[in-house]
C-alpha positions as CSV (number, residue, x, y, z in Angstrom):
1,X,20.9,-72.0,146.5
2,X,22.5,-68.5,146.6
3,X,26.5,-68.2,146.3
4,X,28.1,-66.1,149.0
5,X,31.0,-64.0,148.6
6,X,32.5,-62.8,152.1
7,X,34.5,-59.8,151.1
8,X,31.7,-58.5,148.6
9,X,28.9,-59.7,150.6
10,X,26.9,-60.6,147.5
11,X,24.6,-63.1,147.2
12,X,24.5,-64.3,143.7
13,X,21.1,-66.0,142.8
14,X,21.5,-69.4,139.8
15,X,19.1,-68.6,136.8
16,X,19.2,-70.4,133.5
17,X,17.9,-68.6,130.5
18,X,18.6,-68.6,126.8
19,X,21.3,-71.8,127.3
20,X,23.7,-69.7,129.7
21,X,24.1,-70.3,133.3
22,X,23.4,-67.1,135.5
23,X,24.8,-66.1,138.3
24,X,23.3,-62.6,139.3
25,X,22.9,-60.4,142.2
26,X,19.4,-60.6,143.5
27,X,18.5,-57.1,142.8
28,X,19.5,-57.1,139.2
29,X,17.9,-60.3,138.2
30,X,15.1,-59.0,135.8
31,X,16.7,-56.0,135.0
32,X,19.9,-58.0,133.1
33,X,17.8,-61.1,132.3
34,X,14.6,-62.1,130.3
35,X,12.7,-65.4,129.1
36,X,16.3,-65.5,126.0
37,X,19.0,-64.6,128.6
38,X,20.9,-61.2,129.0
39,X,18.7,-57.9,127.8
40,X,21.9,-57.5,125.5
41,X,19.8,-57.4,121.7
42,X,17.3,-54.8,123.3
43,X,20.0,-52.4,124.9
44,X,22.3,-52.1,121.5
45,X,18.4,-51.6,119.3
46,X,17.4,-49.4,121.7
47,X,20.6,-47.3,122.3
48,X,21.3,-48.4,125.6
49,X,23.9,-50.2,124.7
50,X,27.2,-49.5,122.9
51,X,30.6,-50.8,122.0
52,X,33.6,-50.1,123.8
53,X,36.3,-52.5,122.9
54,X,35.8,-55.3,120.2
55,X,38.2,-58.0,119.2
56,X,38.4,-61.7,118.3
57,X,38.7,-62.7,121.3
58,X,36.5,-60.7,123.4
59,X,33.7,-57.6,123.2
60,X,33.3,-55.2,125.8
61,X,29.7,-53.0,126.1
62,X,28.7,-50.2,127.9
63,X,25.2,-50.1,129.2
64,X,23.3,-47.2,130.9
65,X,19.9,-48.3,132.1
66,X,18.1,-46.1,134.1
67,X,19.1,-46.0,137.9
68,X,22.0,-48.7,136.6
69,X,25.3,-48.4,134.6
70,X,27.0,-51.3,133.8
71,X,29.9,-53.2,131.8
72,X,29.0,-56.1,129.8
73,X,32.1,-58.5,128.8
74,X,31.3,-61.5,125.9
75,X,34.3,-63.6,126.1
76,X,34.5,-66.0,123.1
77,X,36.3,-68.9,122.0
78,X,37.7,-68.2,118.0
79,X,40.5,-71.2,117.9
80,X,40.9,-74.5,118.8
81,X,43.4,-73.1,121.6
82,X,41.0,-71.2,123.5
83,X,38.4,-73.8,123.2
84,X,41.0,-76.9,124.9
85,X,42.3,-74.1,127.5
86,X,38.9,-73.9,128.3
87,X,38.7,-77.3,128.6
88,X,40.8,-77.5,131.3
89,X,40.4,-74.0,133.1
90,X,37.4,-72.3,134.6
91,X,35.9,-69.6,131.7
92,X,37.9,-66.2,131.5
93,X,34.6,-64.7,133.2
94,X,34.4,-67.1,136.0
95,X,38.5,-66.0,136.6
96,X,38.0,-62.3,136.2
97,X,34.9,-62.9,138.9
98,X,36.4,-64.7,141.2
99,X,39.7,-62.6,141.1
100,X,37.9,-59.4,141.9
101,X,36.5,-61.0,144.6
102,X,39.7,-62.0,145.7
103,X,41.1,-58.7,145.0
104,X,38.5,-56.7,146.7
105,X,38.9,-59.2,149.7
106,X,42.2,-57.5,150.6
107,X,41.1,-54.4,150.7
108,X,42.3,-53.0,147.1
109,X,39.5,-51.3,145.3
110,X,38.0,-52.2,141.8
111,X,34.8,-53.2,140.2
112,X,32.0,-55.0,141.1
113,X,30.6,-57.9,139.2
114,X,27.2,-57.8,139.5
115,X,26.7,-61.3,137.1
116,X,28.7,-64.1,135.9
117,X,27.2,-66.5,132.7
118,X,29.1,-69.4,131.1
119,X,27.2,-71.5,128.1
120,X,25.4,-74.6,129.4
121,X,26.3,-77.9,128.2
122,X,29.1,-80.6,128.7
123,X,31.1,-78.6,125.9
124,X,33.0,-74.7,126.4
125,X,31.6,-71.7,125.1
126,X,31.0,-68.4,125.8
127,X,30.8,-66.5,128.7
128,X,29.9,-63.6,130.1
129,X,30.5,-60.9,133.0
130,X,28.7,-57.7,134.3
131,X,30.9,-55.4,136.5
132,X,28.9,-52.1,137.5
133,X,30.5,-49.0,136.0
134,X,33.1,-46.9,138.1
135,X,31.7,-43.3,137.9
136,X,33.9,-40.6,137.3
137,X,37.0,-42.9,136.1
138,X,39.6,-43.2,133.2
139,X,42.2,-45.2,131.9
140,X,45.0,-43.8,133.2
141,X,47.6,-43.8,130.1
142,X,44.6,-41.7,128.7
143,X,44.4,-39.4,131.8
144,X,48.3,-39.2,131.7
145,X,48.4,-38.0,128.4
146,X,45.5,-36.2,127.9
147,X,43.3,-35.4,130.6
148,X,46.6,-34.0,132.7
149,X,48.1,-31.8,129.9
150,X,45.0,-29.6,129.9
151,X,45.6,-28.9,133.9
152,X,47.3,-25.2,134.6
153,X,51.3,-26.0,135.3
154,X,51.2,-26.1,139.0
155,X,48.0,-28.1,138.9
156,X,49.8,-30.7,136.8
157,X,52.8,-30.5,138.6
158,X,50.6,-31.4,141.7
159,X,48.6,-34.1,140.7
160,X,51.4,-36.3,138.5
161,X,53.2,-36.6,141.7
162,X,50.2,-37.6,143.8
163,X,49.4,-40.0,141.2
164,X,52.8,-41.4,141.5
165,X,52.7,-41.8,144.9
166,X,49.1,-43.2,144.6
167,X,50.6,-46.0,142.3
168,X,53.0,-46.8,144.5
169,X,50.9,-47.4,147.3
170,X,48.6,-48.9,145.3
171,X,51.4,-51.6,144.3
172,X,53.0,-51.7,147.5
173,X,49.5,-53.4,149.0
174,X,49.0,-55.6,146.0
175,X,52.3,-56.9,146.6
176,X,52.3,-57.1,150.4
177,X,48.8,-59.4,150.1
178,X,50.6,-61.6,147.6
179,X,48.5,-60.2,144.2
180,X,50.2,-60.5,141.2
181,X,48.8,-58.5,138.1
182,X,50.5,-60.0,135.1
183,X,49.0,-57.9,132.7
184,X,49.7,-55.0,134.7
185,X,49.6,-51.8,132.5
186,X,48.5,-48.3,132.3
187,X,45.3,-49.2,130.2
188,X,44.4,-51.7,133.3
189,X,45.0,-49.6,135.9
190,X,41.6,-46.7,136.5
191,X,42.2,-43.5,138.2
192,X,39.5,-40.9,139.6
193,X,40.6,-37.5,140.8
194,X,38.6,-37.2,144.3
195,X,38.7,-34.0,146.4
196,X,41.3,-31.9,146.6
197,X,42.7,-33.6,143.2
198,X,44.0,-36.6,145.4
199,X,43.9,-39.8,142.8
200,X,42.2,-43.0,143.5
201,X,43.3,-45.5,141.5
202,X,40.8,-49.1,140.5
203,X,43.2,-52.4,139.2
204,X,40.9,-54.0,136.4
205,X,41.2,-56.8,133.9
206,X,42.0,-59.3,136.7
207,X,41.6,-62.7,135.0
208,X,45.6,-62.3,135.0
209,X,45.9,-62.2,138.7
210,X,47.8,-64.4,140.7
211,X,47.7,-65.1,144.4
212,X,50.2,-66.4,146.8
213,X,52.6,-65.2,149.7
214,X,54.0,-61.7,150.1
215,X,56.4,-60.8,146.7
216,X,60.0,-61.0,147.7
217,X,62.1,-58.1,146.0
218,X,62.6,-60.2,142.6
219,X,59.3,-61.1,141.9
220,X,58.1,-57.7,143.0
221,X,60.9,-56.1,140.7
222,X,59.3,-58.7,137.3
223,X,55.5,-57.4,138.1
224,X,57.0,-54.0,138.4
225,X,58.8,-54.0,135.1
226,X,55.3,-54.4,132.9
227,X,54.2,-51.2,134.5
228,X,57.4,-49.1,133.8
229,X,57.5,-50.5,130.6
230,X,55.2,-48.1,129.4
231,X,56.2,-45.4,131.9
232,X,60.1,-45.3,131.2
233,X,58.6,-44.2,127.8
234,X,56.3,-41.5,128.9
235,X,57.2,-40.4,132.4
236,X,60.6,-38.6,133.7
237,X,63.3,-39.7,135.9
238,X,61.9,-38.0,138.4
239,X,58.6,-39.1,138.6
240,X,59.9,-42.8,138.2
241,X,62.2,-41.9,140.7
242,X,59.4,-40.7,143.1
243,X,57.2,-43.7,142.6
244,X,60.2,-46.1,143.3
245,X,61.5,-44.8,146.0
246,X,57.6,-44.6,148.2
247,X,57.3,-48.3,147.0
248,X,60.4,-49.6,148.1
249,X,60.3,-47.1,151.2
250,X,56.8,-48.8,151.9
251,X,57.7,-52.4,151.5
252,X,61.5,-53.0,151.9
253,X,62.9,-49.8,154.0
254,X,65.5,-47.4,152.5
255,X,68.3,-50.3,152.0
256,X,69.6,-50.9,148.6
257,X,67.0,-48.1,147.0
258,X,69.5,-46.7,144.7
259,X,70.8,-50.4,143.4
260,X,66.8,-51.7,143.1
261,X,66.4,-48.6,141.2
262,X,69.1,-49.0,138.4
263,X,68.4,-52.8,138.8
264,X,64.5,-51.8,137.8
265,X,65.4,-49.6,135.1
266,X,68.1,-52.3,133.1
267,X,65.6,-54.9,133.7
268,X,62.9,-52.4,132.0
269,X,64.8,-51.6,129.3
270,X,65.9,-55.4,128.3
271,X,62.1,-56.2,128.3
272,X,61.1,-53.4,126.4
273,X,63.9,-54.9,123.2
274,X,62.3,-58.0,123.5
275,X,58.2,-56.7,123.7
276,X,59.4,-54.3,120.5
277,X,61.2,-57.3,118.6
278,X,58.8,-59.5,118.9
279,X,55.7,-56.4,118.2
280,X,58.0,-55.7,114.8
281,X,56.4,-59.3,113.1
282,X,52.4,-57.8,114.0
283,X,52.5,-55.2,110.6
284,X,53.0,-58.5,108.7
285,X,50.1,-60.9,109.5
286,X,46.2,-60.6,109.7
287,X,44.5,-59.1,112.9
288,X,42.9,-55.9,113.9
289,X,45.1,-53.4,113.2
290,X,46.4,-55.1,109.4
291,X,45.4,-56.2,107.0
292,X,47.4,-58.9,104.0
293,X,45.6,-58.2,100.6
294,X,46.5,-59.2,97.3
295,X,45.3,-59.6,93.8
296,X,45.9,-60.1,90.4
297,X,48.9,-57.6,89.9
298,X,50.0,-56.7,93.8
299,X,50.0,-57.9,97.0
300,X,50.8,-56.5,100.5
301,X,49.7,-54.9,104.0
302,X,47.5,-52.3,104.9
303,X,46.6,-50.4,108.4
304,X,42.7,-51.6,109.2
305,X,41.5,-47.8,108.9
306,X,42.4,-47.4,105.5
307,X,39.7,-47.0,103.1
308,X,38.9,-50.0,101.4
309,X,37.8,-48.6,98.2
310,X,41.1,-47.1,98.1
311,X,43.1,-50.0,99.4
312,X,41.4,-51.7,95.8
313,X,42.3,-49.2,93.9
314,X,45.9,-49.0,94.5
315,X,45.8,-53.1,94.4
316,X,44.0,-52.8,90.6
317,X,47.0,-50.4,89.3
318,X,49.6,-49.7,92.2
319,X,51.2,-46.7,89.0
320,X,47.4,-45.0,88.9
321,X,48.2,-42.7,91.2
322,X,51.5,-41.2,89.5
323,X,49.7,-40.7,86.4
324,X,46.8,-38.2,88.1
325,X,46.3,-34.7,87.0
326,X,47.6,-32.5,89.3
327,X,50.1,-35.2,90.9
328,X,52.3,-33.1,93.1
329,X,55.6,-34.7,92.1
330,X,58.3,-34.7,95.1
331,X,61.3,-36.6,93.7
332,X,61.9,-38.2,90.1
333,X,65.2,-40.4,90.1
334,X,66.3,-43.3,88.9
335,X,66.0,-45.5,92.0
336,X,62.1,-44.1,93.3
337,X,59.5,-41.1,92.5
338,X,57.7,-39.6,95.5
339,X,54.7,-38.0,95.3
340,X,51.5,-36.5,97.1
341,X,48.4,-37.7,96.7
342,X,45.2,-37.8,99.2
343,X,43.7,-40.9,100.9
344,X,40.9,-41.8,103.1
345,X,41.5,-42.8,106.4
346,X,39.2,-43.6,109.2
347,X,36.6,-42.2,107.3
348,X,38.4,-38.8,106.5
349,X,41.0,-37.5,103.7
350,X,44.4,-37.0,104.4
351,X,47.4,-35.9,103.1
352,X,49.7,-38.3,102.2
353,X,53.1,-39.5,100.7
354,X,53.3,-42.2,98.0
355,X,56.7,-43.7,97.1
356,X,57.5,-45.8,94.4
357,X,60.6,-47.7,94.7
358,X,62.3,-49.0,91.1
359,X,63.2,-52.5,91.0
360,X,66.9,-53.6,89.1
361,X,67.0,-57.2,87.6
362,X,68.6,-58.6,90.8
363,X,66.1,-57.2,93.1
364,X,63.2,-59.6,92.8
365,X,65.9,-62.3,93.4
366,X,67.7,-60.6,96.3
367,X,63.9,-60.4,97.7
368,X,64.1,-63.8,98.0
369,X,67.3,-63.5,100.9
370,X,65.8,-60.1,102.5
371,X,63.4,-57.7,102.5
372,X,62.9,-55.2,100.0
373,X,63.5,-51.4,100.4
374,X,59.7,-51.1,100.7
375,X,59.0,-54.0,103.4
376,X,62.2,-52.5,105.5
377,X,59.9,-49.2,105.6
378,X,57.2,-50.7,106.2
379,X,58.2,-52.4,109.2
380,X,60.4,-49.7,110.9
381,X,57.9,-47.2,109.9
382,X,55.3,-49.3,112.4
383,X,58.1,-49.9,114.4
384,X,59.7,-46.7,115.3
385,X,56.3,-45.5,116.6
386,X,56.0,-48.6,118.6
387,X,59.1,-47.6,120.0
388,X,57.9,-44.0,120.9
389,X,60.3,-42.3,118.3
390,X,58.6,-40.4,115.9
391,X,57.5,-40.9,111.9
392,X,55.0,-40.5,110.0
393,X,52.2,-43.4,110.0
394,X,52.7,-46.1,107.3
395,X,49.3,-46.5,105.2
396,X,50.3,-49.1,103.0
397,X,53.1,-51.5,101.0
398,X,52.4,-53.4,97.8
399,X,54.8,-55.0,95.4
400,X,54.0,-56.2,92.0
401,X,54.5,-59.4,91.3
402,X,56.3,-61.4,88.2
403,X,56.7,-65.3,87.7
404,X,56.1,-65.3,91.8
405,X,58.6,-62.8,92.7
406,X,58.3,-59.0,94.0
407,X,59.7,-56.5,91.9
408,X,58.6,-52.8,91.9
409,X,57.3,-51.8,95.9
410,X,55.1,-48.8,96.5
411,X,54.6,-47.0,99.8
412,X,52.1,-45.0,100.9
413,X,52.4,-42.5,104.2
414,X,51.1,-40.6,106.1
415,X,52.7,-36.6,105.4
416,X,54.2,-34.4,108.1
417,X,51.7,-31.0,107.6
418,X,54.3,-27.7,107.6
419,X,57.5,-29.5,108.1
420,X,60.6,-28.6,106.4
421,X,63.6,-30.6,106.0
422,X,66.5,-30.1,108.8
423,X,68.7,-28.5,106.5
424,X,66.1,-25.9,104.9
425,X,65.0,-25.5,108.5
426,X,68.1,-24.2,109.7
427,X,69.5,-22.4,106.5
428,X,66.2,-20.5,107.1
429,X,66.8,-19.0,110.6
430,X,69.8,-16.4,109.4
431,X,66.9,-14.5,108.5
432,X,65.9,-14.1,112.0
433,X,67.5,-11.5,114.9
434,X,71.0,-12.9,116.1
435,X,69.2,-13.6,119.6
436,X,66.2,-15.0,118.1
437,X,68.2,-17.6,115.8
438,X,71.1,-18.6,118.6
439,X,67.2,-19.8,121.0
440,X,65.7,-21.1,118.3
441,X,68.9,-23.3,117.2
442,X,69.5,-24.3,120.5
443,X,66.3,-26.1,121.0
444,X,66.9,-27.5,117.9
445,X,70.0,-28.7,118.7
446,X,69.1,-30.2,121.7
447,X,66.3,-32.0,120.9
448,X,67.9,-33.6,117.3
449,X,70.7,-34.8,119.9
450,X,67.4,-36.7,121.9
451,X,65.8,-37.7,119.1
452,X,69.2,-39.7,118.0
453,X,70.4,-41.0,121.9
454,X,66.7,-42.3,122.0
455,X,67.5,-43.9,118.3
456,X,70.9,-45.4,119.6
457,X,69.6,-46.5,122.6
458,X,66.8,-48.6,121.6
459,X,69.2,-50.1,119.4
460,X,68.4,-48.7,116.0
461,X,71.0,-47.6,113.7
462,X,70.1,-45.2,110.9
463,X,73.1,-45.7,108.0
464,X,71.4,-42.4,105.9
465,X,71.1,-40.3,109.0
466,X,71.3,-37.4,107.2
467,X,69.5,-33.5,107.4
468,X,67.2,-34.5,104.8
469,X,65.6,-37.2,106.5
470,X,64.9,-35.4,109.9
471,X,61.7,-32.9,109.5
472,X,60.8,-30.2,111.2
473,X,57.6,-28.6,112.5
474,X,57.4,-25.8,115.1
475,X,54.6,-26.3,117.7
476,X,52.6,-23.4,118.5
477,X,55.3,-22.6,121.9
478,X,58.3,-22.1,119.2
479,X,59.5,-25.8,120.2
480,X,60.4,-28.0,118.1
481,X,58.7,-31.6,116.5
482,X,61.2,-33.6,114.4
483,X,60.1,-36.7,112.4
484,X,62.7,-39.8,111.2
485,X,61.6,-40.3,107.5
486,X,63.0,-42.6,104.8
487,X,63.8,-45.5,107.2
488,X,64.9,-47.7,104.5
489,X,68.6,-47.9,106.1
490,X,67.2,-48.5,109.5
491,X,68.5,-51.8,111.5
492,X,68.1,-53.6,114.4
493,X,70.8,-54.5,116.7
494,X,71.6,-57.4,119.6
495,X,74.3,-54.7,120.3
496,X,74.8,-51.5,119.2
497,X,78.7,-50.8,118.9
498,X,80.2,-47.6,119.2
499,X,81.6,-47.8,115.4
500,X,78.1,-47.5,114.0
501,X,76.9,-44.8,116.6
502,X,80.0,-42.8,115.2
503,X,78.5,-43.9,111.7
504,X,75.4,-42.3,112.3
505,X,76.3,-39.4,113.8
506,X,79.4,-38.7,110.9
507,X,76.6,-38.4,108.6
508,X,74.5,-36.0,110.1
509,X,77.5,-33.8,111.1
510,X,78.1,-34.2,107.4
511,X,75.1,-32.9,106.5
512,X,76.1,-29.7,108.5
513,X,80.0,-29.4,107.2
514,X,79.5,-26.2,104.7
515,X,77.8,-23.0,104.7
516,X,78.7,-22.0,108.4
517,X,75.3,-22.5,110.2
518,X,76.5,-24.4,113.1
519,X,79.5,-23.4,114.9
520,X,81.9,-25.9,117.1
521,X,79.8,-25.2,120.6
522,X,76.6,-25.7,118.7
523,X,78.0,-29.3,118.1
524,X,79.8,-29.6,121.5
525,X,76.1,-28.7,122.6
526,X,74.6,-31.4,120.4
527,X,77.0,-34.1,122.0
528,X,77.1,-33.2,126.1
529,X,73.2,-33.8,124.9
530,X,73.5,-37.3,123.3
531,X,76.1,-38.2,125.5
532,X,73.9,-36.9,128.8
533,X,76.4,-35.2,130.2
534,X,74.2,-34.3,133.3
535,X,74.0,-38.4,133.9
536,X,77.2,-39.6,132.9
537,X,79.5,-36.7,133.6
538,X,82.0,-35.6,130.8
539,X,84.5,-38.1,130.9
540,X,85.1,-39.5,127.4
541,X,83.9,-37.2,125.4
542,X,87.1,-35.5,123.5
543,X,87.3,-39.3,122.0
544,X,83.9,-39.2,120.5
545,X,84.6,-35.6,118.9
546,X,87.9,-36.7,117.5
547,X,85.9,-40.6,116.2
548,X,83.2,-38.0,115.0
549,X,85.6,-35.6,113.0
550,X,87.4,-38.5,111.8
551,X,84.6,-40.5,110.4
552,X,83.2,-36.8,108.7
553,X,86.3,-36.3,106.6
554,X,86.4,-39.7,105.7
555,X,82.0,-39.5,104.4
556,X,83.4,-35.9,102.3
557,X,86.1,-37.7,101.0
558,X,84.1,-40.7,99.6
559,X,81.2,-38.6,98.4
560,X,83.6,-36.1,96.5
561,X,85.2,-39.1,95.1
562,X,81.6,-40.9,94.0
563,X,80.7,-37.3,92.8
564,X,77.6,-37.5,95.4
565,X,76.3,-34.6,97.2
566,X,76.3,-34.6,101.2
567,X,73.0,-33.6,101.5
């Protein structure tokens, strides 16, 4: 007997075939299924077939058969937790079915599924689900970052705001019928450019879709936060701005728009420092991006891509590496030696950065209450860049081991290619025109006071904030890049107070306090920037110079008395 959706109208026909129960369209019955089940073996030997998204839990194919493209998901059960969820819950292909169905019901476009098979039997198992392939689409983080970028200005100009308006229709009808995507994210949201570069956008991934009355503002502000997680990142004020403003213009009138709109933001930043807390344990444990690994002499974590035979090798003897021919040696003290050295990754060599950090007789005990210089790097290396501030990739961290505790740690990173040091960078523009070296210094102002608000304000304090650790590359427009290196004095903060913001920023004025090359408006400049003067107005700001000052002298003072250098 044939199962009838109303809103698709498709008639799915029952088949069983290779110990799966089938549900396909009519049509596509012996072109998905033979005498063993789904044609999935031939399509991958024959090329028809290839992988788009693999994980634990779940692979995703694409397969291009002639007058047919198509999506194949294999949901799986690894653990004991999927299996008794399972148990009591229809398979994640029968959900992501049925959902679309519901979905498409309500007039919001997204794919088709063309098949649905769970495992026969009394017992769960795996299941399966054939969508027919969008044409013409794209993620649309991907399109955002990369497909938009290459458009002329104007033309980019033009279709990011469309886009944002798209969305927030698109949202504004999801809500309004009562859908609820709660894994709502760029990644799961498709978008096609149609005629006249107007957007279409496709929900997917709708096995997290819930269904019930209209959304009231609150619940409609929640869903809306896992979107602009990512966008509050990536997108500007105004384009947030724009998308807010036709949602809540579409669904609740103009009242209270400017409240709901700070309200969305505060609540988008609170869950963005919990997501990145909770995302700072993943460098640490087994899954597809890390890996643990340990032997004999050292154990540690690794990123997934790195070559194995080199991840070994650095296990075997984590010192090889400093005793090379050739070993470009960066730094030789008595607390670490830096070096560069190459590395495979993802198949292809690299530059890279390997530290090794020196280990006192109390440190393998003091291990034992926190983590070690090396770990702390590790983690805020990984983290940092989950937080959208930029460092160089993490490859590796090892530690040897004695009598069960850690002792020496070893780091190996990515390297920053033509980058100087901040302080090198800017001693090295008096050599350029007078005009030339006030532009180029005023980017660079600007965007070191960014780089440190966006620090601050994700909670992140950086106690050796200094010139040296802030690199500098020029992009090919005569902008500049700057990357946060030697993270070891990075922390995480419930609440970042004002006395350590003052910290932070003491040391990097320190770091400019001789030699002349920044004058008192270049540093007013640097803090109507951190401060966001254009948001917050000016109010205030004569007591962060003086705190500033104050907290200067008192860093010259302590260094000349420890006989340390500034920078």
């Amino acid at each position: 007997m044939a199962i009838v959706d109303r809103g698709l109208q498709i008639a799915y026909r029952p088949a069983l075939a290779g110990g799966v129960r089938w549900r396909v369209a009519p049509e596509y019955h012996d072109l998905l299924l033979g005498p063993d089940g789904l044609r999935l073996g031939e399509w991958l030997a024959s090329g028809l077939a290839r992988v788009v998204k693999h994980g634990p839990h779940r692979t995703v194919y694409r397969v291009e058969l002639p007058g047919l493209d198509v999506h194949v998901k294999h949901f799986r059960l690894p653990d004991a937790r999927s299996w008794l969820r399972q148990c009591v819950r229809p398979s994640k292909a029968r959900l992501e079915l049925d959902r679309s169905l519901a979905v498409a019901a309500r007039g919001v476009p997204t794919v088709e599924p063309l098949a649905l098979g769970e495992t026969a039997g009394v017992t769960p198992g795996d299941s399966f689900l054939v969508t027919r392939t969008l044409d013409d689409v794209e993620p649309l983080g991907a399109f955002l970052e990369r497909t938009l970028t290459s458009f002329a200005p104007t033309r980019q100009a033009r279709v990011r705001q469309r886009v944002a308006l798209a969305l927030a229709d698109l949202l504004a009808r999801l809500h309004d019928a009562g859908v609820r995507h709660d894994d709502l994210h760029a990644g799961n949201l498709l978008v096609r450019l149609g005629a006249d570069d107007e957007p279409v956008l496709f929900p997917i991934d709708l096995h997290a879709v819930r269904f019930g009355a209209p959304l009231d503002w609150r619940a409609g502000r929640d869903n809306l936060v896992l979107l602009n997680r990512w966008f509050v990142l990536r997108a500007g004020r105004a384009d947030r701005l724009r998308f807010f403003e036709a949602y809540h213009v579409a669904r609740f009138g103009g009242a209270c728009f400017a409240k709901r709109a700070r309200e969305l933001e505060e609540h988008t930043w609170a869950s963005n420092l919990r997501f990145w807390a909770q995302r700072d344990r993943r460098c640490l444990v087994d899954n597809r991006y890390y890996r643990c690994v340990r032997s004999a002499v050292a154990a540690g974590h690794v990123v997934a891509d790195l070559d194995r035979a080199a991840a070994d090798a650095l296990l075997a003897d984590p010192d090889e590496p400093f005793r090379r021919a050739g070993a470009v040696v960066l730094k030789d003290s008595r607390s670490s030696t830096v070096i560069e050295t190459d590395v495979v990754v993802n198949g292809e060599v690299r530059r890279a950065i390997y530290k090794r950090f020196r280990a006192t007789p109390r440190d393998p005990w003091l291990a034992l209450l926190r983590r070690t210089s090396a770990l702390r790097s590790w983690v805020f290396g990984h983290g940092l860049r989950e937080r959208w501030l930029p460092t160089p990739r993490p490859l590796a961290v090892l530690h040897r081991r004695q009598n069960g505790l850690l002792s020496e740690g070893y780091l190996l990173t990515e390297k920053v290619a033509n980058a100087l040091e901040l302080g090198r960078f800017v001693a090295g523009l008096a050599s350029l025109p007078d005009a030339e070296r006030r532009a180029v210094l005023r980017r660079l102002v600007d965007a070191v006071a960014r780089l440190v608000r966006d620090l601050h304000r994700r909670r992140l304090s950086h106690r050796d904030l200094k010139a040296a650790n802030l690199l500098v590359q020029q992009r090919t427009d005569g902008s500049p890049a700057l990357w946060l290196i030697d993270l070891v004095g990075v922390r995480r903060h419930r609440s970042l107070s004002r006395r350590r913001r003052v910290r932070d920023l003491a040391r990097l004025n320190a770091s400019f306090s001789r030699g002349g090359a920044l004058t008192r408006a270049d540093r007013v400049r640097f803090l109507r920037v951190y401060l966001s003067w254009g948001l917050g107005g000016k109010p205030g700001w004569k007591g962060w110079w003086r705190e500033v000052d104050e907290a200067t002298t008192a860093k010259e003072l302590r260094n000349r008395r420890n006989g340390r250098p500034l920078a």
